[in-house]
C-alpha positions in Angstrom: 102.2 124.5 123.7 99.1 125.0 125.8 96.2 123.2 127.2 92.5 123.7 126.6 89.7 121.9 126.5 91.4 119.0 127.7 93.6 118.4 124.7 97.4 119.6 125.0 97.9 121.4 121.5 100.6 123.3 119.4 100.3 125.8 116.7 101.6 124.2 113.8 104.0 122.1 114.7 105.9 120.7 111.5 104.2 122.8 108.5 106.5 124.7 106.4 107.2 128.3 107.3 107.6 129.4 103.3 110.1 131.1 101.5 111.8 134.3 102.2 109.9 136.9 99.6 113.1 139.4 99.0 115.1 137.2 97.4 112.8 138.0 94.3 111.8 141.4 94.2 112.5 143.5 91.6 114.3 146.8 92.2 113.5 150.2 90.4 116.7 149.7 88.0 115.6 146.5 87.0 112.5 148.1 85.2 114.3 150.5 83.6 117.2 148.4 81.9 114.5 146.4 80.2 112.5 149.1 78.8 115.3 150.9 77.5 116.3 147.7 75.8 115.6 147.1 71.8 117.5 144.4 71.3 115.5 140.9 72.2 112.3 143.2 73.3 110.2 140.0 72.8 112.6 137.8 75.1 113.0 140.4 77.4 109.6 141.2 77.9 108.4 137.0 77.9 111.1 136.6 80.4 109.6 139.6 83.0 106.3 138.3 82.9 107.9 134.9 83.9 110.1 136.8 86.7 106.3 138.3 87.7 104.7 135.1 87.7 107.1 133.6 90.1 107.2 136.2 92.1 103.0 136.2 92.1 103.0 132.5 93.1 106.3 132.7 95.8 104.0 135.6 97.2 101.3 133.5 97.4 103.0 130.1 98.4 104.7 132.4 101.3 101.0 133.4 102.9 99.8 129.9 103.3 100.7 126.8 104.9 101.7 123.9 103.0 99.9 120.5 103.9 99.9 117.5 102.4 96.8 114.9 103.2 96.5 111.6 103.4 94.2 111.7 100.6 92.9 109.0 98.4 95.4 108.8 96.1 97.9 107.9 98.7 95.9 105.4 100.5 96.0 103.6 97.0 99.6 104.1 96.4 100.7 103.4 100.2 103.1 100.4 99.1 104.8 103.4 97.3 105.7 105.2 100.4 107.7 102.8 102.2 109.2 105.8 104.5 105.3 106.0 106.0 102.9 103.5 107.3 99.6 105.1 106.4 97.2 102.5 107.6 97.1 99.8 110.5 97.6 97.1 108.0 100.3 98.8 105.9 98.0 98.9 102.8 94.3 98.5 101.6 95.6 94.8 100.8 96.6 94.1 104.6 99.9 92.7 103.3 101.8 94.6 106.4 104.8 94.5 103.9 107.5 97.5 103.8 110.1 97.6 100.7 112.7 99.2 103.6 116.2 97.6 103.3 118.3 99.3 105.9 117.9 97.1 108.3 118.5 93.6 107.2 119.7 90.3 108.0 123.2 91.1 108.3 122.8 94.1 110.7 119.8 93.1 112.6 121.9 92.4 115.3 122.9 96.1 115.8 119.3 97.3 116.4 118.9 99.1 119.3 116.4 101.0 121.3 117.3 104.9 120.7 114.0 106.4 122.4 110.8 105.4 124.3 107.6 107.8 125.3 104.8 107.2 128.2 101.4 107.7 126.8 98.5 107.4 129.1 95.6 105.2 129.7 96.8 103.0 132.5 93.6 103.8 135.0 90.8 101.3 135.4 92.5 98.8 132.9 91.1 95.6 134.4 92.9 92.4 134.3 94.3 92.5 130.7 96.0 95.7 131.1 95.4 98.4 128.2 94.8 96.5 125.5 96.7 98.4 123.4 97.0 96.1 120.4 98.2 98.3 118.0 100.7 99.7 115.6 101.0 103.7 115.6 100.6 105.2 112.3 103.7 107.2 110.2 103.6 110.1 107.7 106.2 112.2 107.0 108.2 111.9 110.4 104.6 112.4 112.7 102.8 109.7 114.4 99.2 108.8 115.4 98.3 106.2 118.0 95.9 106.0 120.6 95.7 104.1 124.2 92.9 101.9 125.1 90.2 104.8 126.4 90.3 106.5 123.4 93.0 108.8 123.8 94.6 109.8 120.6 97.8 111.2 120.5 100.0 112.8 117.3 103.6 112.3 118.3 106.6 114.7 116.7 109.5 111.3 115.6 112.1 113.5 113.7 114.1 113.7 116.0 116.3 110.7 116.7 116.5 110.5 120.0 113.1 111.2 121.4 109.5 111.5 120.9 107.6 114.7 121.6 104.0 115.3 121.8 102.3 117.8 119.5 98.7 117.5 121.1 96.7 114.8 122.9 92.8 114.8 122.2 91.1 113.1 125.1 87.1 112.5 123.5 86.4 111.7 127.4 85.5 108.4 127.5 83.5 107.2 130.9 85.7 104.5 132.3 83.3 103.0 134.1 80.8 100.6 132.0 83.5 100.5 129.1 86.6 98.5 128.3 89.8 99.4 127.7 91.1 98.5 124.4 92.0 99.9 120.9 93.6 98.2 117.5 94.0 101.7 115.8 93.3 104.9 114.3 92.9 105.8 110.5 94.1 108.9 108.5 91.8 110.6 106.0 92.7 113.8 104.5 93.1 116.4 107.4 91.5 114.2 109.8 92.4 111.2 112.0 89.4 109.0 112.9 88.5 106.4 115.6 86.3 104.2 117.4 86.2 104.6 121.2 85.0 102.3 123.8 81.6 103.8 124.7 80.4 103.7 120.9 81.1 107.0 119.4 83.4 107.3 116.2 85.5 110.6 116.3 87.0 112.7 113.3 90.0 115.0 115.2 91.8 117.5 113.0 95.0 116.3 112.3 96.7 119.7 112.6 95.8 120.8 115.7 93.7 118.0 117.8 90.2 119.6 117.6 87.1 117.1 117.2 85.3 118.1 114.3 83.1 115.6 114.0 81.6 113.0 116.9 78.5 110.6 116.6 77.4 107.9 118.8 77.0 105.2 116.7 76.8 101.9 118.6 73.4 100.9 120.5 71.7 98.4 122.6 69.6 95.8 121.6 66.1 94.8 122.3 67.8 93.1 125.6 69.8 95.6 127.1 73.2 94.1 125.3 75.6 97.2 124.0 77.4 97.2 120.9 80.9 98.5 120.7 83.7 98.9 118.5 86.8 96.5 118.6 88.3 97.1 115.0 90.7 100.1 113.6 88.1 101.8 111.2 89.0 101.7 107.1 88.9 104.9 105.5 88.4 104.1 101.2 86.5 106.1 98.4 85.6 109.0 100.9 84.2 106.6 103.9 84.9 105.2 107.3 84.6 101.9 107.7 84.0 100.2 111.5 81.7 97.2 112.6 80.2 96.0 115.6 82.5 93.4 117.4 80.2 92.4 120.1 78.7 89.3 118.6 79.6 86.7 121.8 77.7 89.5 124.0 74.7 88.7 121.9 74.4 91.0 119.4 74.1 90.6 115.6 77.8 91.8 114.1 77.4 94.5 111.4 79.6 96.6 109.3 78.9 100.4 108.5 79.4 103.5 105.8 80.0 106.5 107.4 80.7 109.5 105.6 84.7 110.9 106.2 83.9 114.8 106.5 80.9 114.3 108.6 80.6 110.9 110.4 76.8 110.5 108.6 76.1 106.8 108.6 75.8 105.9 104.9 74.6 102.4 105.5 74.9 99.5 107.2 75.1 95.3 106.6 74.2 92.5 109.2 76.2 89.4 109.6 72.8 88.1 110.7 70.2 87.9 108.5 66.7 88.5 110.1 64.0 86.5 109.1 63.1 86.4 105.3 66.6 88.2 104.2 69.0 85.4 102.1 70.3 83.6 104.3 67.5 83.4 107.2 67.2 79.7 106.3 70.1 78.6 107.4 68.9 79.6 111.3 66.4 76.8 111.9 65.8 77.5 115.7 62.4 78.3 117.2 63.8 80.7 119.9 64.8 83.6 117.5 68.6 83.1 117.9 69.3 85.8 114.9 68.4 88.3 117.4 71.8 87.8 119.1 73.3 85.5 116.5 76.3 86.9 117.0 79.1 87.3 114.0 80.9 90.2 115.9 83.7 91.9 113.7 86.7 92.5 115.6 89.8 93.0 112.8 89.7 95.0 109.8 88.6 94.7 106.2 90.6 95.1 103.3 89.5 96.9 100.3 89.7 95.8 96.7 89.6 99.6 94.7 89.3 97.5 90.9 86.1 95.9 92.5 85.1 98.3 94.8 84.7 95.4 97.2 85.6 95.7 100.6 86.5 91.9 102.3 85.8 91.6 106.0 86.0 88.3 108.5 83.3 87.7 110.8 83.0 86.4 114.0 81.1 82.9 115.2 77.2 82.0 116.0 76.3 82.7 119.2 75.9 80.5 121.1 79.1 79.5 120.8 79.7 76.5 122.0 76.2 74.9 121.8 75.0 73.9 118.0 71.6 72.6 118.6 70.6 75.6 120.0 70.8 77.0 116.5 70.3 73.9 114.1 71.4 75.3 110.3 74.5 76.5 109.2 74.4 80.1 110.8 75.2 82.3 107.7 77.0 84.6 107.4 79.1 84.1 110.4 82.5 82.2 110.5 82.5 83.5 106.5 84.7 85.7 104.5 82.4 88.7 103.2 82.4 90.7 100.3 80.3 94.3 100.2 80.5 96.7 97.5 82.2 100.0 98.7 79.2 102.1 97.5 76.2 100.0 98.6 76.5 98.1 101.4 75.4 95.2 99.2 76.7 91.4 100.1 78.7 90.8 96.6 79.8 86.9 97.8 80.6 85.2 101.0 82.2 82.2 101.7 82.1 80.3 105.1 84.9 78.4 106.6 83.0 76.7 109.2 79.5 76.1 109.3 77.3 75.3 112.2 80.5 76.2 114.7 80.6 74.8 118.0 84.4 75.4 119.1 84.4 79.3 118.6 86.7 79.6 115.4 86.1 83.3 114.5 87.1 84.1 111.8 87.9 87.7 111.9 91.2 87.6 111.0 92.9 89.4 108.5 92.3 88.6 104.6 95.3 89.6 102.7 94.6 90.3 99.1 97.5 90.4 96.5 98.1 88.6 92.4 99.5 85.4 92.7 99.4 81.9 90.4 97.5 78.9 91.8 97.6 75.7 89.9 99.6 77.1 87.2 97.1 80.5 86.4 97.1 83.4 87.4 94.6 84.7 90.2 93.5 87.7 91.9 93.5 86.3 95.4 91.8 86.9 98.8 94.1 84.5 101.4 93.2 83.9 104.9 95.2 82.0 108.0 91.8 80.4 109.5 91.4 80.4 113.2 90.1 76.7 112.1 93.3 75.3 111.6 93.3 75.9 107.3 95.3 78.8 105.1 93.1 79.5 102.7 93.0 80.7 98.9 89.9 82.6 97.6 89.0 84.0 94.2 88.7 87.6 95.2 86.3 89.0 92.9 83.5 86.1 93.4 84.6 84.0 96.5 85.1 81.0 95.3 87.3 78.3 96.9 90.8 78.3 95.0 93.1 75.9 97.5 94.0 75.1 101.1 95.9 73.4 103.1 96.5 72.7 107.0 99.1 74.6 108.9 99.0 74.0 112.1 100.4 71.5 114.2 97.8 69.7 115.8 94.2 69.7 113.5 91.4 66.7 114.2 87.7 68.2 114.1 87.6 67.4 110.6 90.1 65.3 108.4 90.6 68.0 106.0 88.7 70.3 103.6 87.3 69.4 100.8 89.4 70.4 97.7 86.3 71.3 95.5 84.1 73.6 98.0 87.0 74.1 100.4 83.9 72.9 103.0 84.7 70.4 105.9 85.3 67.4 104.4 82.6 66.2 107.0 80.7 69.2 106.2 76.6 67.0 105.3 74.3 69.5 103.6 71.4 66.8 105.2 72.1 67.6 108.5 70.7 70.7 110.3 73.7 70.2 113.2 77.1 69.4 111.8 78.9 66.3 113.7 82.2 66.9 112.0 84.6 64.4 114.0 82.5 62.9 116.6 85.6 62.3 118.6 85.9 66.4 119.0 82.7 67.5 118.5 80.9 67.7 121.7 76.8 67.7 122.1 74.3 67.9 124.7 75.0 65.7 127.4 78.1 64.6 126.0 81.3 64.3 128.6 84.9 66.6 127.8 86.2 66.2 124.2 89.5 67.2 123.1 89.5 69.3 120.0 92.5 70.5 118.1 93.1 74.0 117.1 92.5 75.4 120.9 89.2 77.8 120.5 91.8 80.4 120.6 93.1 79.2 117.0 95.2 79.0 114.9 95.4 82.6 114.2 92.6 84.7 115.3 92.7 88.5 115.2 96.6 88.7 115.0 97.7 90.8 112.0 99.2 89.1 109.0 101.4 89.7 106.8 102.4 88.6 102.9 105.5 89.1 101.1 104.6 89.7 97.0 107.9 89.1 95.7 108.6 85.7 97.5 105.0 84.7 97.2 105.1 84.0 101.0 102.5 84.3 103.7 103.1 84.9 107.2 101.0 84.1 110.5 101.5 84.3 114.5 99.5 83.0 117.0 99.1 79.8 119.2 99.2 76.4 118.7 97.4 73.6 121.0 94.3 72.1 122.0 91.2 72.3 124.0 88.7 70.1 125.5 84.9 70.9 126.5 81.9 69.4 127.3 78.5 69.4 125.4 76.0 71.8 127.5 72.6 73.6 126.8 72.0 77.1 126.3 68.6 78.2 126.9 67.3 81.2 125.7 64.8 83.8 127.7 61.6 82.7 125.9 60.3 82.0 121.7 61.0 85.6 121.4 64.7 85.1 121.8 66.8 86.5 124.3 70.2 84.4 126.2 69.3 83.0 129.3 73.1 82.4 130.8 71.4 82.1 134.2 69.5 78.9 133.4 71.8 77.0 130.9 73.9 74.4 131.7 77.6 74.7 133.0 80.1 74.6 130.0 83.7 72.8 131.3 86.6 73.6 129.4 90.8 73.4 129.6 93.4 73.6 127.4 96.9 71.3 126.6 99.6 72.1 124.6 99.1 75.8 124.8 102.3 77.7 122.9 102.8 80.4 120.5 104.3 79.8 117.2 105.5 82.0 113.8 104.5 80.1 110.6 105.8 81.1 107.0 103.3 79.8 104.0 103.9 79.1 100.5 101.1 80.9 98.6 101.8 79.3 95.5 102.3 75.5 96.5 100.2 75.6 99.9 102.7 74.2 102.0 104.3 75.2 105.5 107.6 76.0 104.4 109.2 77.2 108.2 107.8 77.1 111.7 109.2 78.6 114.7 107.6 77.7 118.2 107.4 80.4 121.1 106.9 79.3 124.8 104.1 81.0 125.0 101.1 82.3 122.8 101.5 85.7 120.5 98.9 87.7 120.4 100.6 90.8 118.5 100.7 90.0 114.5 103.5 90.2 111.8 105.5 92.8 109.5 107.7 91.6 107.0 110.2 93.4 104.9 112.5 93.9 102.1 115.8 93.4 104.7 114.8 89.8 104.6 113.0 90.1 107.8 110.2 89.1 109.7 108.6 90.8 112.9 107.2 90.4 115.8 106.4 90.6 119.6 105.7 88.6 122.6 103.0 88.2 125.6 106.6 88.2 127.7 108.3 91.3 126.4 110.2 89.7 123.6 110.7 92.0 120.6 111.8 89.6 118.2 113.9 89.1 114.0 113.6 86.1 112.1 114.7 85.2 108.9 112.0 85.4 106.5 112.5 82.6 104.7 113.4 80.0 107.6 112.2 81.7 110.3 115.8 81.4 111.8 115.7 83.9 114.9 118.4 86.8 114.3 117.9 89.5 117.1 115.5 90.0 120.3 115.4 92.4 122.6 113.1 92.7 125.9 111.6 95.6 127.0 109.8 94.1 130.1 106.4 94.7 129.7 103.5 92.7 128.2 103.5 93.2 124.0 100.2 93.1 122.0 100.8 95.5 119.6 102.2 94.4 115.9 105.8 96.0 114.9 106.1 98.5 112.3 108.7 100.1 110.4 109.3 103.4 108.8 112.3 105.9 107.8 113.0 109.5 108.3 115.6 111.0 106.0 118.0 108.2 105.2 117.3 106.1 108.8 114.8 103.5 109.0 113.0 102.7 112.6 111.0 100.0 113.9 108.2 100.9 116.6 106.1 98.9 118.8 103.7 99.7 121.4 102.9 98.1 124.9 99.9 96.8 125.2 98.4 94.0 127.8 98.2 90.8 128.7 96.0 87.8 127.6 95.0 85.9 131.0 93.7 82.4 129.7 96.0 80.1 131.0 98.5 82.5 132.6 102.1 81.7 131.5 104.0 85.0 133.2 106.3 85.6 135.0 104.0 88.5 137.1 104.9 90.9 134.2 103.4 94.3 134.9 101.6 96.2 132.2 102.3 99.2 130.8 101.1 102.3 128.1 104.6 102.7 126.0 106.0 103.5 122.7 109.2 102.5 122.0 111.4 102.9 118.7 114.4 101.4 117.4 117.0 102.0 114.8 120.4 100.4 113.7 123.3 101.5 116.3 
């Protein structure tokens, strides 16, 4: 290994050498026993040009490398490689689901931590630490991650006992002006491709940690607010997918095309319509709110490949907490989107929660997998709502299936409506919602409490759905919030957030704790729930073993039973987790990984934890 140009590379690390030639030649005698022969001339001479032709291709096979991409094919066939984990959310579903067996309910206990590797990124972190909340990717015994500046790293796991670096591609991300924070890479072909921090999107050879391609991508608006990344991007049908996350900043969220081999921008959609677009009408303001409407993206899409639809959450209006400063229902934020592949064109939408006021993103993952629903069959886009609802979508036109409530504590609205799946206080008549007057607080209106916290529910947190028992599984937090009702001005008719000038928002939370739920998909009910002492921020994988996966704001690596959610094995590794587990094999061994990550610092509930930049692996003792 050496080092140059920043990056610390290798030259070839894990390709195949090829075949040893002489074990095929043909000797001098050979040739002469078969022309001398007249018995069988036609076999004989059929079965030399077969000797040649193998000898030809061996030849040939022997002067080249052998690779194998992560090319399309694979990314649709991912559940079939249950020894890999090819993208952040295990498939182009997001179902996070691995048909890996080894380690199972009755050995769980025996899992043990069998090696661990710094990777960098700990400078200038900030409060939060890394924000590392990612999985690293598998194939084939190699791993890709990246820490929270942008720092990819391709990480030799064949050997059972420890992790080695192959390169490290540092894309020199300016620390200061930037934030720390990353939730994955993607894999396309030869090439592994991310967002960083300061806007660019990167292709890096996979082979040897060169950046082929690099484009600045994000910009700032017409009032000095920067865009920036905070999803993994998608690669599908020759593209990169990524989207601007900073809608509460006070930008308009938008996802974007680029092209894989070159990082060309392809085109581009806006959560936020601007004026005279479909769906203008629903922003009824006379400050020009669209301009930072907000609807920042900040978790991955999933991709249908029969519809050539790709299904993304977005985030709330902005202002977030004040409705009257943006009278209408605010399309297309808080709504599950639909875009075709090729296009860029808006195929459906469907919105969870018009006119928002308590900050229920919902960017969260939408798992999409065949399932029956009042007795038929459906083709199904599901969502855990940061609202408080688990959703069940029509995937190929959006329309509202079933629902149900599944979290604890729920009182902005008194359900949704089994038709529309709208608020059952949802009133088309009113320009600004009032929902549950008793947790909906207005202008000049003192604290209300409002259940789900603003927090959710589930927000970002990675999901996960098991096809064969037809069972949906969601971590996050569980609790309540209360505010007060406070303007938001803007800068002038023109638009523009005047934070400066508006009034003071107040705000606390109650019953603040994490929880695990599992979800029947079929009858819409909470079928197990475990509670956790304090929020999790990290997101789910579940498995054929019977198990279900996860990690903790306080260390906690934990194993429950996937059907009751009975806890079977933890371990601690002493560091704040953010970071989803994921599983993968080598040979006959199966692993699970997780990587360290941060802290979430609203409330505090640690016990002064420190932070760290780890990977750590385990695998049955």
């Amino acid at each position: 290994m050496s080092f140059a140009s920043g990056k610390l590379l290798s030259s070839g690390d894990g390709d195949q050498k090829g075949l040893d030639r002489r074990g095929l030649k043909l000797y001098p005698h050979q040739w002469e026993i078969i022309m001398r022969t007249s018995v069988r001339k036609t076999l004989a001479i059929a079965l030399l040009a077969g000797v040649l032709a193998v000898a030809l291709a061996v030849a040939a096979f022997a002067q080249a490398k052998y690779t194998m991409t992560v090319n399309k094919g694979r990314l649709l066939s991912a559940q079939n490689e249950p020894q890999n984990w090819l993208m952040m959310n295990g498939d182009y579903g997001s179902t996070r689901y691995s048909k890996l067996t080894q380690i199972n309910r009755e050995n769980v206990k025996n899992l043990r931590m069998v090696w661990a590797l710094a990777i960098g990124g700990m400078q200038d972190v900030g409060q939060n630490g890394p924000e590392n909340e990612l999985n690293p990717l598998i194939d084939n015994g190699f791993m890709y991650t990246s820490d929270g500046w942008g720092t990819i790293y391709k990480i030799d796991a064949r050997d059972p006992n420890r992790g080695q670096f192959v390169w490290v591609c540092d894309p020199g991300v300016k620390h200061q002006g930037n934030t720390s924070r990353t939730r994955g890479v993607a894999l396309w072909e030869d090439l592994v491709i991310a967002n960083l921090p300061d806007g660019r999107v990167i292709g890096i050879n996979r082979d040897n940690g060169e950046i082929v391609w690099d484009k600045m991508i994000a910009a700032t608006n017409e009032f000095g607010t920067r865009e920036f990344f905070d999803t993994a991007p998608v690669t599908a049908e020759d593209k990169v997918l990524i989207a601007n996350g900073a809608g509460d900043a006070g930008t308009r969220g938008w996802i974007a095309a680029l092209e894989a081999r070159t990082g060309k921008e392809l085109w581009r959609w806006y959560v936020i319509p601007k004026p005279g677009d479909p769906g203008s009408e629903t922003w009824k303001d006379k400050n020009n709110a669209w301009k930072t409407g907000g609807g920042g993206i900040w978790q991955s899409g999933s991709y249908d490949p029969a519809t050539k639809l790709t299904i993304w959450g977005t985030g709330n209006p902005v202002p977030q907490y004040d409705p009257q400063s943006r009278p209408g229902d605010n399309l297309y934020t808080d709504s599950a989107v639909a875009l075709n592949i090729d296009t860029g064109k808006l195929a459906w939408y469907f919105q969870y929660t018009p006119n928002d006021s308590w900050d229920y993103d919902e960017v969260g993952v939408h798992m999409l997998y065949d399932t029956v629903i009042n007795g038929q069959p459906r083709k199904v886009v599901s969502h855990f709502g940061r609202n408080g609802f688990f959703y069940s979508l029509d995937r190929t036109n959006g329309r509202f299936l079933k629902g149900a409530q599944y979290v604890n504590d729920l009182n902005w609205t008194k359900g949704i409506d089994p038709e529309t799946g709208k608020p059952a206080d949802y009133n088309s008549k009113l320009d600004v919602q009032i929902y549950n007057p008793a947790a909906r607080a207005l202008r000049g209106d003192p604290e209300k409490r409002t259940c789900p916290t603003w927090h959710g529910g589930i927000a970002h947190q990675p999901t996960a759905y098991n096809p064969v028992k037809h069972i949906a599984y969601g971590v996050g937090i569980e609790g309540c919030f209360s505010q007060n009702g406070a303007e938001y001005k803007f800068l002038s008719p023109n638009g523009g957030l005047d934070r400066k000038n508006s009034e003071k928002r107040s705000f606390n939370s109650d019953l603040y704790y994490g929880s695990v739920t599992a979800f029947d998909t079929i009858n819409h009910k909470v079928i197990a729930k475990a509670l956790t002492d304090i929020e999790i921020r990290s997101g789910a994988t579940d498995t054929a073993g019977g198990l279900l996966f996860t990690a903790l704001q306080d260390g906690w690596v934990v194993a429950y039973n996937d059907e009751t959610l009975d806890e079977l094995w933890r371990f601690n590794l002493g560091t704040a987790l953010k970071g989803a587990p994921v599983t993968y094999a080598i040979g006959s061994k199966q692993y699970l990984a997780v990587q360290a990550s941060g802290r979430h610092l609203h409330p505090v509930k640690f016990d002064n934890f420190q932070d760290s930049s780890y990977l750590f692996v385990f695998a049955l003792n």
